[in-house]
C-alpha positions, 0 to 999 in steps of 0.5 A: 432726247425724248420725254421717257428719257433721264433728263439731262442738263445741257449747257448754252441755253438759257431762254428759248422763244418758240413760233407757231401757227397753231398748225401741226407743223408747228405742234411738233415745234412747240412739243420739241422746244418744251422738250429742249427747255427741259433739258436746258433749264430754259425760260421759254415765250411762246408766240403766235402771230394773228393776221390784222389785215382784217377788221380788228374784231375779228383780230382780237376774236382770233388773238384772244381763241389763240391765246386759249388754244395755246395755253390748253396745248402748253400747261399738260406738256409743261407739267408732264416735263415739270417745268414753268408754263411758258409765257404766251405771246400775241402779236398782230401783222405779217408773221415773218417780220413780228417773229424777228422783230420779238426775237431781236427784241428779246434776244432768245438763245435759240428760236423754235419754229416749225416747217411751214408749209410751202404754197407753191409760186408764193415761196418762189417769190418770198419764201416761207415764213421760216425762210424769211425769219431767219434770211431776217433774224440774228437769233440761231433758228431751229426749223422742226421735221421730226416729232418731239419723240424721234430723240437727236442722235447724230448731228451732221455740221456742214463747214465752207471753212469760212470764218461765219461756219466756224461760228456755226459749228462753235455756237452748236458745241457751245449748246452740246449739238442739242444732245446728238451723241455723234457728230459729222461734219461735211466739206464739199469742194470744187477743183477749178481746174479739173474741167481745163485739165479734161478740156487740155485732154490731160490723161485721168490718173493726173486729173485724179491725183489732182482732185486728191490733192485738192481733197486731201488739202481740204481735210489737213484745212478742216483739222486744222480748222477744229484744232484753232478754235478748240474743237478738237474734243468734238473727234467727228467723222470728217467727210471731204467730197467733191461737188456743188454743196447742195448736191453734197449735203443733201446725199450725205444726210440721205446716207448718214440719216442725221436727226440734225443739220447745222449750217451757216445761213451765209457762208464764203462767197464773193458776196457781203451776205449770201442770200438765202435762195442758195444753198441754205435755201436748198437745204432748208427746203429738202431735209426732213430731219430737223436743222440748226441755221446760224446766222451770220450777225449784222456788220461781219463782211 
């Protein structure tokens, strides 16, 4: 979508929360979530989080020049879109945790937040403060790469087949992809036995049937998938390929060129919640094209 496009009324959204820390990262948040609320009809807070590790005057000082800044960036784009000024929202303390605790709070449909910038040995240990908002938050999280004038075309939904990727794929045609017009879904699979059969000398036409089979399994699993939870009507590309999931995800969005990423930021596991330094870590980290993380809500194993 882009602001010179026919505006179109999406479903599914109906109160958007947007973060920024007034950098350019987050200019192109802000932009995309206006964009979106227009599409949607949509309410929208913005929120701006000042440091208090400081003396309060200067906390206020900041709050207050925020405040300003905000409001002289959001009322031209808001009358440009012809929707209601967004309500503007100052919190004081560490970022990651005032976001999630406004977001559980206020319960948006979707949160809008920019790629913050990565600070070296500092996110080796904690992680930005996307990573952290949404490893916390109960809320579908929208990380922002692409300016608010790039408009959604494919959307590429990475499946593990698991019940919480369901979820995922589910909420984003709930929400109409956010106006993607095609719509991949991705399945990475690992044959177990293919490294017994190589280590036993097995001949490799009988090793490449067998991944086949695995393959081919994997794909009957993802209709079927789509055909129990009425997602049939989606008629995506279906991609089933052999590998580690970051690998397979990461070549297929520099080969398919999505606008956007949509995965489960826990997915099947042998553990209760999979922690955000795997593979919705690693995506998150590399893609330069927008994502949608859904994350899985507190009590589902």
């Amino acid at each position: 979508m882009s602001a010179n496009e026919e505006r179109q009324v999406l479903p599914g959204i109906r109160s958007i929360l947007i973060a920024t820390d007034l950098s350019g990262r987050s200019d192109k948040a802000l932009a995309r979530g206006l964009l979106l609320a227009a599409a949607y009809g949509a309410s929208v807070k913005v929120v701006h989080v000042v440091d208090d590790d400081q003396p309060k005057s200067l906390v206020e000082d900041e709050a207050a020049r925020a405040a300003d800044l905000i409001q002289a960036m959001v009322k031209p784009m808001a009358d440009r879109l012809k929707i209601a000024a967004p309500e503007i929202d100052i919190w004081r303390g560490l970022a990651s945790v005032a976001i999630a605790k406004l977001a559980t709070e206020t319960k948006p449909d979707l949160l809008v937040m920019g790629a913050h910038r990565r600070q070296l040995l500092r996110d080796v240990f904690v992680g930005t403060t996307v990573e952290r908002v949404i490893r916390t938050c109960e809320r579908p999280v929208l990380m922002v790469n692409l300016d608010a004038d790039v408009s959604y075309r494919k959307a590429l939904a990475a499946v593990d087949l698991s019940q919480h990727s369901i979820d995922a794929l589910t909420f984003a045609s709930r929400v109409g992809f956010l106006g993607c017009e095609k719509l991949a879904i991705i399945h990475a699979f690992v044959p177990l036995a293919d490294g017994l059969m190589r280590y036993a000398d097995v001949e490799k036409s009988k090793i490449d049937e067998y991944v086949e089979s695995i393959a081919d399994d994997a794909h009957k699993a993802l209709v079927h998938m789509l055909s129990e939870e009425g997602l049939t009507a989606l008629d995506p590309e279906m991609i089933v390929e052999e590998g580690e999931a970051v690998g397979v995800i990461k070549a297929a969005v520099e080969r398919l060129n999505p606008s956007l990423v949509i995965l489960g930021t826990r997915g099947q596991t042998g553990f209760k919640r999979m922690l955000i330094g795997s593979v919705a870590n690693a995506v998150l980290r590399d893609v330069e094209c927008d994502l949608l993380a859904f994350p899985k809500r507190t009590g589902e194993d």
